[in-house]
KETOR-905203 format. One record per atom (N, C-alpha, C): residue number from 1; residue in three letters; atom name; x, y, z. Coordinates in Angstrom, 3 decimals. Example, Ala and Ser with C-alpha at 12.3 -4.5 7.8 and 13.67 -1.06 7.14 Angstrom:
<pts>
> 1, ALA, N, 13.190, -5.690, 7.800 $
> 1, ALA, CA, 12.300, -4.500, 7.800 $
> 1, ALA, C, 13.200, -3.300, 7.800 $
> 2, SER, N, 12.850, -2.250, 7.080 $
> 2, SER, CA, 13.670, -1.060, 7.140 $
> 2, SER, C, 12.900, 0.030, 7.870 $
</pts>
This chain:
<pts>
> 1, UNK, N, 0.856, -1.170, 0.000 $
> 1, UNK, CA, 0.000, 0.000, 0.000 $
> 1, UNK, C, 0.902, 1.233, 0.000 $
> 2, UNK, N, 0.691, 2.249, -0.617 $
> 2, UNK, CA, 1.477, 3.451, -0.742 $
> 2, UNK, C, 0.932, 3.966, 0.282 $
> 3, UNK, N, 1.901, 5.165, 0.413 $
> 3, UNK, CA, 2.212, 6.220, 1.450 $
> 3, UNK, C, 0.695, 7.044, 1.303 $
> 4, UNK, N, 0.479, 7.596, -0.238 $
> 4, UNK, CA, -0.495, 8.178, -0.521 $
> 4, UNK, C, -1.954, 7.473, -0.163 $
> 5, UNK, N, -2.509, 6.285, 0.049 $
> 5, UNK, CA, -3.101, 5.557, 0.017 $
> 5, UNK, C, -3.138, 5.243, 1.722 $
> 6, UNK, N, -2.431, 5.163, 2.183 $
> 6, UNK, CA, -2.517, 5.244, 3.813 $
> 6, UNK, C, -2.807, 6.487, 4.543 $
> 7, UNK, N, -2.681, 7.363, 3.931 $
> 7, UNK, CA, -2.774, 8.742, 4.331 $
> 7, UNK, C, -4.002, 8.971, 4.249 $
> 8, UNK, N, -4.413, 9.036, 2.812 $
> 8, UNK, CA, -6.013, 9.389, 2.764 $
> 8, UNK, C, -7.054, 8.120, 3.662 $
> 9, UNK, N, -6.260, 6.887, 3.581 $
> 9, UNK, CA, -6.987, 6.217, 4.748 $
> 9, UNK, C, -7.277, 6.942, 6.355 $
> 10, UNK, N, -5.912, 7.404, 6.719 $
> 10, UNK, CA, -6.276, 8.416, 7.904 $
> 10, UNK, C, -7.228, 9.400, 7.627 $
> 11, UNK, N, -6.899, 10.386, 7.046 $
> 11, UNK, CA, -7.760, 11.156, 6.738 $
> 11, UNK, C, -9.312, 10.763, 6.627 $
> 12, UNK, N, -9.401, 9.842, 5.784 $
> 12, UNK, CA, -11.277, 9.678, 6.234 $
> 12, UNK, C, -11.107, 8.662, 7.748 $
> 13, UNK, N, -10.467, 7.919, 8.699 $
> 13, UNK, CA, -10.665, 7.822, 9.652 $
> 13, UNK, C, -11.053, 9.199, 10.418 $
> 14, UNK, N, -10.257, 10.313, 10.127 $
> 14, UNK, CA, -9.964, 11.260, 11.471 $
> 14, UNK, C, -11.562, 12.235, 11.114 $
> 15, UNK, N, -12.080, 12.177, 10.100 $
> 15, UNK, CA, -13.193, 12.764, 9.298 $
> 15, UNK, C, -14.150, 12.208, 9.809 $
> 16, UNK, N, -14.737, 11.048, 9.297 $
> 16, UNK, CA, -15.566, 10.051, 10.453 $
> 16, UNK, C, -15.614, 10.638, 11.797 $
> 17, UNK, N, -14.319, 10.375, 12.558 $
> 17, UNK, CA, -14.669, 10.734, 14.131 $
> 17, UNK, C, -15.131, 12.418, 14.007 $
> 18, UNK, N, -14.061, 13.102, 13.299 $
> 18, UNK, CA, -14.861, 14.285, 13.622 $
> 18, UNK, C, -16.675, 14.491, 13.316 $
> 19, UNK, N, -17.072, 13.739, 12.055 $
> 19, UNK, CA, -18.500, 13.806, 12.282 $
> 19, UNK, C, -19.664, 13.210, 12.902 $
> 20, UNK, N, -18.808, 12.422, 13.891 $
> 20, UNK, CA, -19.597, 11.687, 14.754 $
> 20, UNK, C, -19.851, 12.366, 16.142 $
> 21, UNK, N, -18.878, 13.842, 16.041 $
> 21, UNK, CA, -18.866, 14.687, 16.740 $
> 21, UNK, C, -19.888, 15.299, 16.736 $
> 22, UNK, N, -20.375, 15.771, 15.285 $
> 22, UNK, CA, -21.057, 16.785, 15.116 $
> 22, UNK, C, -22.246, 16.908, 15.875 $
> 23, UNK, N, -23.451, 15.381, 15.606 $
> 23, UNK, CA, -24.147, 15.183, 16.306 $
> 23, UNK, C, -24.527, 15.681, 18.054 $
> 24, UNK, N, -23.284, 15.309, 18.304 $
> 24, UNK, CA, -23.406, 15.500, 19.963 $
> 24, UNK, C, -23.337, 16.891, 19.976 $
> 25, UNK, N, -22.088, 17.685, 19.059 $
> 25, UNK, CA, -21.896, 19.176, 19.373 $
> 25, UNK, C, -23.250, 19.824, 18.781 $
> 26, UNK, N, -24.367, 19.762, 18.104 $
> 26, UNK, CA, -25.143, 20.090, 17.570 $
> 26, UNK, C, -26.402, 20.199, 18.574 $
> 27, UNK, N, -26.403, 18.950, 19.571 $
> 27, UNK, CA, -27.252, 18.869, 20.958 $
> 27, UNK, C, -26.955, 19.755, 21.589 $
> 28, UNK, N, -25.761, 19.835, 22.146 $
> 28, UNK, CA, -25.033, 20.925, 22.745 $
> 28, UNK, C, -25.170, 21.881, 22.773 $
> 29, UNK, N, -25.320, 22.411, 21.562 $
> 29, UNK, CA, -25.661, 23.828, 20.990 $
> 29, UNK, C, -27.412, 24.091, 21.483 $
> 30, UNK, N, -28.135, 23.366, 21.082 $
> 30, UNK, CA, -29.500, 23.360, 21.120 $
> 30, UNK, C, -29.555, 23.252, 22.160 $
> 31, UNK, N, -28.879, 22.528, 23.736 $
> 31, UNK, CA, -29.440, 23.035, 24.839 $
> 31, UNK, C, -29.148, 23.795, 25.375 $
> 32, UNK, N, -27.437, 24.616, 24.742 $
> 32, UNK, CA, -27.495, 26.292, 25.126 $
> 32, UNK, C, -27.976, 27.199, 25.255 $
> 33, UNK, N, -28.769, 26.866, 23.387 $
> 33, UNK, CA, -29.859, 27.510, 23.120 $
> 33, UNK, C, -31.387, 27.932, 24.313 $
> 34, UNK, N, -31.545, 26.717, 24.602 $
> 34, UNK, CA, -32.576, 26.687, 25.299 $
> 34, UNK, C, -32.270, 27.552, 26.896 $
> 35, UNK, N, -31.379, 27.061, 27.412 $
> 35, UNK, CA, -31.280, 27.515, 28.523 $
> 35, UNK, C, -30.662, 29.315, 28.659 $
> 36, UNK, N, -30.073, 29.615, 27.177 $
> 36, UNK, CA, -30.201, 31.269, 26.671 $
> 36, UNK, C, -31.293, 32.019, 26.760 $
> 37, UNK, N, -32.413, 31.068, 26.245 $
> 37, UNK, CA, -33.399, 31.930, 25.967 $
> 37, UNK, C, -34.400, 31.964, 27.483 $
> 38, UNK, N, -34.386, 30.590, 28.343 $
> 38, UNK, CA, -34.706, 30.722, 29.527 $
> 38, UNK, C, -34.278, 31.689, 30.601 $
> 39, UNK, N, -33.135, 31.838, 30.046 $
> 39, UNK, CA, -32.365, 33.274, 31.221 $
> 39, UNK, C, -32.589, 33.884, 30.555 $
> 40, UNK, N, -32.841, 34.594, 30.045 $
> 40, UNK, CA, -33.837, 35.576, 29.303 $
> 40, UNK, C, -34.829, 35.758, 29.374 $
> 41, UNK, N, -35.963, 35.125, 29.575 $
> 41, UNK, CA, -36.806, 35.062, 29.724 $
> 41, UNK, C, -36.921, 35.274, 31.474 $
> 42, UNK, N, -35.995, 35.058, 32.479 $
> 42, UNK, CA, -36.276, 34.863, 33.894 $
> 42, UNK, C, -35.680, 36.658, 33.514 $
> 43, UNK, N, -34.290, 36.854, 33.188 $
> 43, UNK, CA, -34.108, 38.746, 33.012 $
> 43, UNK, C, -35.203, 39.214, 33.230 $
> 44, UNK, N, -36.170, 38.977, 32.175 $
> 44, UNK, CA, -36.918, 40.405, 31.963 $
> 44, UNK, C, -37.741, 39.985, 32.555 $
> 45, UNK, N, -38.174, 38.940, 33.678 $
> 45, UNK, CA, -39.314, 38.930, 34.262 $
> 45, UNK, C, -38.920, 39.993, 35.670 $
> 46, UNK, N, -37.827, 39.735, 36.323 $
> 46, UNK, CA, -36.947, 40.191, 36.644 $
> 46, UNK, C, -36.851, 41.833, 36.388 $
> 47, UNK, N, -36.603, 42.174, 35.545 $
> 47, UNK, CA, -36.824, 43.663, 35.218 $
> 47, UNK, C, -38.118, 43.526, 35.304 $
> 48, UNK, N, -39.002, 43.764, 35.645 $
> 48, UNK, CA, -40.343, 44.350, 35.234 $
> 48, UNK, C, -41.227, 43.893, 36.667 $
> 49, UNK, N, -40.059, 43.157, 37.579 $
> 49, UNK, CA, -40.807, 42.514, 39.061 $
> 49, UNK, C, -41.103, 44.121, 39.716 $
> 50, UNK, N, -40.309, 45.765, 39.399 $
> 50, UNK, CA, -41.162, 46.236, 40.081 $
> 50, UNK, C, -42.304, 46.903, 39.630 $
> 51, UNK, N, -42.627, 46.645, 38.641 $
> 51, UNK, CA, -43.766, 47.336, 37.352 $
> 51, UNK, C, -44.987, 46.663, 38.534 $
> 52, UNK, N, -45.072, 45.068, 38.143 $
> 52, UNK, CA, -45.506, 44.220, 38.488 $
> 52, UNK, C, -46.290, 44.777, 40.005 $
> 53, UNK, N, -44.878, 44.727, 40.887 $
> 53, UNK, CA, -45.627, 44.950, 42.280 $
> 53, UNK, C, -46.579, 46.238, 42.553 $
> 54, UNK, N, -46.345, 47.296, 41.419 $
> 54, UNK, CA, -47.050, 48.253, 41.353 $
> 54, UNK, C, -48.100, 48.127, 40.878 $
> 55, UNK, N, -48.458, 47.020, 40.596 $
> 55, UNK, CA, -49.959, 47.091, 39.516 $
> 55, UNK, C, -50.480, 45.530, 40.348 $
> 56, UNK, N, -49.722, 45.281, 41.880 $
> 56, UNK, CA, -50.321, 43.697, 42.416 $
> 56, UNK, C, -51.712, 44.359, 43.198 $
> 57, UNK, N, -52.512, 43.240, 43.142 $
> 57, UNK, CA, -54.183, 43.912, 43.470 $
> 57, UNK, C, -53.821, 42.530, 44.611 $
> 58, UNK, N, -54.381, 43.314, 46.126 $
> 58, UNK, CA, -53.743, 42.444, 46.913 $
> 58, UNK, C, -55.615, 41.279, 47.128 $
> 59, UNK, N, -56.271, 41.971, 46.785 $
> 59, UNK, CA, -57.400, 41.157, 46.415 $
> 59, UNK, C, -57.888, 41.282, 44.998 $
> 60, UNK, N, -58.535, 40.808, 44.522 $
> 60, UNK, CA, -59.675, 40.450, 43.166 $
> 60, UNK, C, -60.701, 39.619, 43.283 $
> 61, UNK, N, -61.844, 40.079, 43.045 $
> 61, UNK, CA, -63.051, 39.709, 43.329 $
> 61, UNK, C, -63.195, 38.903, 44.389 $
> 62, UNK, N, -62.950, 39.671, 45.399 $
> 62, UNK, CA, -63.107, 39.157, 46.864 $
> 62, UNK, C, -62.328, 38.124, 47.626 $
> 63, UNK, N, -60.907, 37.736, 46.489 $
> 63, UNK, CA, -60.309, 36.827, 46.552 $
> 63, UNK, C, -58.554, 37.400, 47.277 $
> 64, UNK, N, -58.031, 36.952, 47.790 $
> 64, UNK, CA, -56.618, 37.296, 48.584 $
> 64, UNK, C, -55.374, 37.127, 47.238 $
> 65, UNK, N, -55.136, 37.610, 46.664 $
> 65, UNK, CA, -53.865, 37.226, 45.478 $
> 65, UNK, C, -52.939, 36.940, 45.933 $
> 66, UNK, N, -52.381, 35.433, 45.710 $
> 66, UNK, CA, -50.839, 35.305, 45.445 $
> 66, UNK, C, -50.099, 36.261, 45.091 $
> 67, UNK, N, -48.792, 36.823, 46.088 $
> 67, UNK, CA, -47.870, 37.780, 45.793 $
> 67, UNK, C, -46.867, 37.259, 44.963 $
> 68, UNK, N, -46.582, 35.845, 44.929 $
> 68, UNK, CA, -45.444, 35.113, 44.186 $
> 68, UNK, C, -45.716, 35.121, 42.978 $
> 69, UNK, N, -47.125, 34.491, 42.940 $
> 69, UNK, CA, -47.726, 34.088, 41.383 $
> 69, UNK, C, -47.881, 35.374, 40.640 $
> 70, UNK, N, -48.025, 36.405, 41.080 $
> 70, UNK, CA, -48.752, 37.696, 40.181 $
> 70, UNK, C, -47.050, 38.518, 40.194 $
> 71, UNK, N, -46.029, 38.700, 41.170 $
> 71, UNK, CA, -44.612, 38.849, 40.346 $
> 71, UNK, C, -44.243, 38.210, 39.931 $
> 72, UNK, N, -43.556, 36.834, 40.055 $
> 72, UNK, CA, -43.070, 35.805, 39.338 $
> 72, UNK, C, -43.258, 36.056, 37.671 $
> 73, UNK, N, -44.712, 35.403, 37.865 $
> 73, UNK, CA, -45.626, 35.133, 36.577 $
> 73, UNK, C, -46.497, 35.768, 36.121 $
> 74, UNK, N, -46.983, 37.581, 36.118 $
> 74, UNK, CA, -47.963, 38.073, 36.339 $
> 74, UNK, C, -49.361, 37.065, 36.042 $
> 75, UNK, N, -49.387, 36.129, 37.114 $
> 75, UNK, CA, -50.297, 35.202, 36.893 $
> 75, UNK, C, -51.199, 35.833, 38.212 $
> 76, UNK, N, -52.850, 35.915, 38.704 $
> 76, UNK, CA, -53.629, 35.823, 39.276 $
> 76, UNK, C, -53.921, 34.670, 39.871 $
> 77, UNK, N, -53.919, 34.185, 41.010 $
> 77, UNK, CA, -53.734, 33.037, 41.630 $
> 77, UNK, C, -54.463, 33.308, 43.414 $
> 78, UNK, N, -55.812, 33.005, 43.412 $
> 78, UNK, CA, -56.564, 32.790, 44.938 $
> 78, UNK, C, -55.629, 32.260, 46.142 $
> 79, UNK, N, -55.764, 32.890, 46.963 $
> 79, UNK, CA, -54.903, 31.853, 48.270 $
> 79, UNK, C, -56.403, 31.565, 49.233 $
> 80, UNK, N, -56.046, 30.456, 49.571 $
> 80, UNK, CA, -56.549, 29.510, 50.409 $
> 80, UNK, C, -56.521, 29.319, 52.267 $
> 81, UNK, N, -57.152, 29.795, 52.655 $
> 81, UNK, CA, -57.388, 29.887, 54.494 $
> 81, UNK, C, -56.296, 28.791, 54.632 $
> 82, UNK, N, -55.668, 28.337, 55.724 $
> 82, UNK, CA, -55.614, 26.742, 56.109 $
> 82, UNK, C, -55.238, 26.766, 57.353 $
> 83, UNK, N, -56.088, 26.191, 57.959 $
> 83, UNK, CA, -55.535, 25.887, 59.646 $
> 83, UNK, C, -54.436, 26.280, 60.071 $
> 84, UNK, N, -53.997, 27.121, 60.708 $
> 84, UNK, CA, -53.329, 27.273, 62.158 $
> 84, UNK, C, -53.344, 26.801, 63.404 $
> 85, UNK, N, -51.848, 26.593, 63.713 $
> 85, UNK, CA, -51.881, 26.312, 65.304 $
> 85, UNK, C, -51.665, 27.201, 66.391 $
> 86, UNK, N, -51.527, 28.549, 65.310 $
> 86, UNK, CA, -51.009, 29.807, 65.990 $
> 86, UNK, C, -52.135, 30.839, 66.088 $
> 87, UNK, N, -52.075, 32.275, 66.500 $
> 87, UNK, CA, -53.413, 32.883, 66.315 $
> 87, UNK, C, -53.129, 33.826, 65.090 $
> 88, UNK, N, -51.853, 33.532, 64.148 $
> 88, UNK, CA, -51.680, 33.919, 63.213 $
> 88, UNK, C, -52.269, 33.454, 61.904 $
> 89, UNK, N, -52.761, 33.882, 60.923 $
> 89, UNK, CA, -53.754, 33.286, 59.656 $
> 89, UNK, C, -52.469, 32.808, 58.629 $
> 90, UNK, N, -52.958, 32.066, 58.047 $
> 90, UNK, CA, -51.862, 31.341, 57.446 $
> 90, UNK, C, -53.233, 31.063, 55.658 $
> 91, UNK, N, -51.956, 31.247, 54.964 $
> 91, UNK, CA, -52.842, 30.996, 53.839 $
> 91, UNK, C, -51.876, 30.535, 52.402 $
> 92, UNK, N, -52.413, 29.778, 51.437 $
> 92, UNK, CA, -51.839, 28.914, 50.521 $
> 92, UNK, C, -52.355, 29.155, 49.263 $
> 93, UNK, N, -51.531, 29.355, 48.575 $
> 93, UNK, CA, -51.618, 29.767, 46.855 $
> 93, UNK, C, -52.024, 28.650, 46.394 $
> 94, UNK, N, -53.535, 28.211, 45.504 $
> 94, UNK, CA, -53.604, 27.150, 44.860 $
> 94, UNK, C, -52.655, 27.010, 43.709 $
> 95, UNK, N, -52.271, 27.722, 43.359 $
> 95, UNK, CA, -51.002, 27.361, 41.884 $
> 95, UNK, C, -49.997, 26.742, 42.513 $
> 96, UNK, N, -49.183, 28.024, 43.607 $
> 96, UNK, CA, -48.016, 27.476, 43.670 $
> 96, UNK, C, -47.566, 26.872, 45.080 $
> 97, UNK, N, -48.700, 26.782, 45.718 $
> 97, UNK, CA, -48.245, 26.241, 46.863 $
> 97, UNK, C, -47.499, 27.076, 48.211 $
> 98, UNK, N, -47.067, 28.006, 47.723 $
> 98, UNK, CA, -45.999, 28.785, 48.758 $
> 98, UNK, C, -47.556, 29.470, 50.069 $
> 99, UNK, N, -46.944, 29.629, 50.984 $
> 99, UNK, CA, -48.052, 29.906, 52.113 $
> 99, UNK, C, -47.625, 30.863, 52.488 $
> 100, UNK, N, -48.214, 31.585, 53.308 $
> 100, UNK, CA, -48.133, 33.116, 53.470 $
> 100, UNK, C, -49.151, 33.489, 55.586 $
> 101, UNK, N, -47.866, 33.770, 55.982 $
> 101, UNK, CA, -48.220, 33.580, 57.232 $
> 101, UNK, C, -48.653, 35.530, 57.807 $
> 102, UNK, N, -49.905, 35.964, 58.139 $
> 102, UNK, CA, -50.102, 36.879, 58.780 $
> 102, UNK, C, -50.144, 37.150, 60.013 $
> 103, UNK, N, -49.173, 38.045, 60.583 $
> 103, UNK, CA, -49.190, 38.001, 61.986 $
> 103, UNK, C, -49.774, 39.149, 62.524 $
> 104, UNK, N, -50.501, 38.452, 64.345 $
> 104, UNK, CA, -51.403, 39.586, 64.661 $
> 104, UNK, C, -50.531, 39.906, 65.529 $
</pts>
């Protein structure tokens, strides 16, 4: 086998591996992607958390608003009474769960 003939044998070996690369580096990329545009998306929620608290309605239609859910997510979200053992009121966001303790 010639010199020339072994060579280009390497050569498409080292070609191969590099495009077996590609695949994986191509995932790679796409979950950069994703997690770019997710911090981005948390930024500007972020910028705009004090817009938000300026426009939070601490009730709506007779209902107690989630403070998390309506900055977070300007999402509207009821909170929920729930038993105490204290003489403090305690109350629970049906979305997100987080509870919210009022003290007398």
């Amino acid at each position: 086998m010639t010199t020339e003939t072994q060579l280009k044998q390497y050569a498409a070996q080292i070609a191969e591996a590099v495009q077996s690369r590609e695949a994986h580096l191509e995932r790679g990329i796409l979950d950069l992607e994703t997690k770019l545009a997710q911090a981005r998306s948390a930024r500007d929620a972020a910028g705009s958390a004090a817009q938000r608290l300026a426009d939070f309605e601490v009730q709506f239609r007779g209902n107690y608003q989630c403070p998390s859910c309506w900055i977070e997510n300007k999402t509207r979200s009821n909170l929920s009474p729930v038993p105490s053992n204290t003489q403090d009121d305690l109350f629970r966001c049906r979305t997100c769960r987080n509870e919210f303790v009022i003290k007398f």
